[in-house]
N, C-alpha and C positions, 0 to 999 in steps of 0.2 A: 248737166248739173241743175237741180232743181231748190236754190236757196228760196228760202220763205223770205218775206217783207217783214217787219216788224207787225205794221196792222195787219197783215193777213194772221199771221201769230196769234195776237191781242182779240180779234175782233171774233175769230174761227172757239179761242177758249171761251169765250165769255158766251157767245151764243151756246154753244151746248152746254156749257155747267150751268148755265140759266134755263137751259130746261129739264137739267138731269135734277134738277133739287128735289127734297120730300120735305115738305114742312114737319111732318113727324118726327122725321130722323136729324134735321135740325135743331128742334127744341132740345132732342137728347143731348147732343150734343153742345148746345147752350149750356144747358145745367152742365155737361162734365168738367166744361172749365173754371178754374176759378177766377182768369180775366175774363172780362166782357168780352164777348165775340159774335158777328154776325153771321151767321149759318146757312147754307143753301140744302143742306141736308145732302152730302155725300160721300158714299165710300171710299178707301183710298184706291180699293182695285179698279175703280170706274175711274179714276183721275189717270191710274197708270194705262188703263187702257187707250184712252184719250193721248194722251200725251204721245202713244204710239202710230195714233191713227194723223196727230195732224203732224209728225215728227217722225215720219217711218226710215227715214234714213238723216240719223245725225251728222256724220262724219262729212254730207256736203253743204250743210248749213255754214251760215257765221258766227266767229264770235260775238262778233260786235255784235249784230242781229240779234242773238240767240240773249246773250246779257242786255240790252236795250227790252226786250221783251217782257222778261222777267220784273227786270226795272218796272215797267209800266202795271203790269198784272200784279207786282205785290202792293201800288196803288189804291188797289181794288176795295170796297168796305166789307168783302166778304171773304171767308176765313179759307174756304176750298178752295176761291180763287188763286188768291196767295199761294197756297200749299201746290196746286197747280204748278205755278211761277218756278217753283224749287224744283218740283218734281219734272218738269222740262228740262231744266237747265242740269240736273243730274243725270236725264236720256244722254245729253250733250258733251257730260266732263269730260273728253276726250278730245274736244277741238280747244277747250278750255286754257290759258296761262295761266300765271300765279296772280297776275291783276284782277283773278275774281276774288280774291281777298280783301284787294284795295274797294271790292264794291260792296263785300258782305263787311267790313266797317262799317259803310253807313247804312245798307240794309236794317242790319244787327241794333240799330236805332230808331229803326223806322218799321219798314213792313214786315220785316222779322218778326212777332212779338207775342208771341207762342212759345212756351217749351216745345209745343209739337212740329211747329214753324222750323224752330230752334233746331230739333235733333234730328230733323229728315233732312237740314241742312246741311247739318256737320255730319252725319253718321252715312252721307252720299258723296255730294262734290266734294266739302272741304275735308274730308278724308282720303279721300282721289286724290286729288291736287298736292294735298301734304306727302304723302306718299312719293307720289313722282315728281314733286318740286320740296326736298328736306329745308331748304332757306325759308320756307315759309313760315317754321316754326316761331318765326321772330315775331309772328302778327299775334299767334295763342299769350307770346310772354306777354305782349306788350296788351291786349286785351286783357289779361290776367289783374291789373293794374288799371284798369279804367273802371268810372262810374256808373255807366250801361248795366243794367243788371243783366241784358242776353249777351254781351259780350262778356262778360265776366263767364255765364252760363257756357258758352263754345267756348272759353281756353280752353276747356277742361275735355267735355262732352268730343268735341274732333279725335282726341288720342282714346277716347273707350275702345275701339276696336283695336287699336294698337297694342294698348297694355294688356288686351285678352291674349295677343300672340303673345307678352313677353317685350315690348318692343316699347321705347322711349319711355320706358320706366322711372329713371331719374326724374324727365321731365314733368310726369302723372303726378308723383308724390312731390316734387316741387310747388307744381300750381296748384293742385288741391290744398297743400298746405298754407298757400298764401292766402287761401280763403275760408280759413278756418274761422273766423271769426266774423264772417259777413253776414247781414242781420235777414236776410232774405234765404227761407223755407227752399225754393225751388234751389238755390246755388249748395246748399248743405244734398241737397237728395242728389245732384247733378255730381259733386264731388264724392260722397259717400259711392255711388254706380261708379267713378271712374277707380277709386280702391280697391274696390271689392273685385274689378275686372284685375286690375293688377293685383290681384291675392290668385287668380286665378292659375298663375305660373308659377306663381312663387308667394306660397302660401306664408312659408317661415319670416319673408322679408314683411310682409302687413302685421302679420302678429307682432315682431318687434315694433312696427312703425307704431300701431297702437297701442302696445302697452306703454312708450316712450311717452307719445304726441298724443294720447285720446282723449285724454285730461281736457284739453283742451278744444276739442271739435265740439258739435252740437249733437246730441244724442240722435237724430236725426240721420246725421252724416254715420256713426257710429254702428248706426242698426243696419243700414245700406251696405258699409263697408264688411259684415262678418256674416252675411248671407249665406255662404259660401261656407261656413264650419260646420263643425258638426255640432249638437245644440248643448252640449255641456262645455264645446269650448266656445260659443258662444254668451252663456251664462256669465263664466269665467272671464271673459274678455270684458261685459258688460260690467261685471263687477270691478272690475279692478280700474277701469276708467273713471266710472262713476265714484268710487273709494278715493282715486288722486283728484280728482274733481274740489272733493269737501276739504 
């Protein structure tokens, strides 16, 4: 068995994404955010590649190890470091419990702090994890309900893949709908994508939900949710929102 140390982890990532950087490709990606971000300038298939060379066999690592790690790395003042942090810890979701919920809480306050951070997170481990631990779902309600704006961001964002199969649909239109009136841009476009995946199965159930409930979303969330129509019923949709709105 060849478990890694924690420092070996931390100290192995940071030396090579501190030499993989390109100032170039960092600036660009400065500007693409609209949070402030520190940048090392790097792709993500260079992080996954990484992640594979100092992590080539998951399954005999630790947990503790593997989540201690991350812990420290999403520390880091630099953005790819972080995203690193995730993207290990997603090599790994298979040694993983449901107590990496209990640590993306307080991630999801701290080094989380990215939509980008955000959806490599949920849209990997905590999609994994929910999947094969269903009790977990009590972390998305109860995040759905808190002041965090990236928690608020993953109630939602965790079940996109879901509600693309069809799957915890109730749930999608529940928590989207509790945050129809939350005053931050990123949480309207985070719910608007999880609708729109849930119109993907069941196209008939979204169009009711918006001509019901659209009145009342952020045209934002609105434009997100009907991507997926065809563009006169789009119009349509657009109008008749916008109509109960006034």
């Amino acid at each position: 068995m060849t478990t890694l140390r924690v420092d070996q982890i931390v100290e192995a990532a940071e030396n090579r994404l501190l030499a993989l950087g390109s100032p170039e490709i960092a600036k660009s990606m400065e500007r693409f955010f609209k949070h402030e971000i520190q940048a090392l300038g790097i792709k993500i298939p260079q992080l996954r590649r990484l992640a594979k060379e100092i992590c080539p066999k998951p399954a005999e690592q630790s947990a503790d190890i593997v989540l201690a790690a991350c812990d420290q790395l999403l520390q880091s003042e630099y953005h790819e470091i972080r995203l690193f942090g995730l993207i290990l810890l997603s090599r790994c979701k298979r040694i993983l419990g449901i107590e990496v919920f209990a640590c993306a809480e307080e991630w999801l306050v701290g080094g989380v702090n990215t939509w980008a951070l955000v959806d490599e997170f949920c849209g990997g481990t905590l999609y994994y994890k929910l999947r094969a631990e269903p009790s977990a779902l009590q972390y998305l309600q109860r995040w759905n309900n808190m002041k965090p704006m990236w928690l608020r961001r993953a109630s939602v964002v965790v079940l996109v893949k879901f509600a693309r199969k069809g799957e915890y649909l109730d749930e999608a239109y529940q928590l989207a709908n509790n945050l129809a009136d939350a005053p931050e841009d990123l949480i309207h476009k985070a719910s608007g994508w999880l609708l729109r995946e849930a119109g993907a199965t069941d196209p008939k159930r979204l169009r009711n939900y918006l001509v019901a409930k659209g009145f009342s979303m952020s045209r934002t969330s609105v434009r997100y949710a009907i991507e997926h129509f065809e563009e006169n019923e789009r119009q349509e949709l657009l109008q008749l929102t916008k109509q109960k709105n006034r």
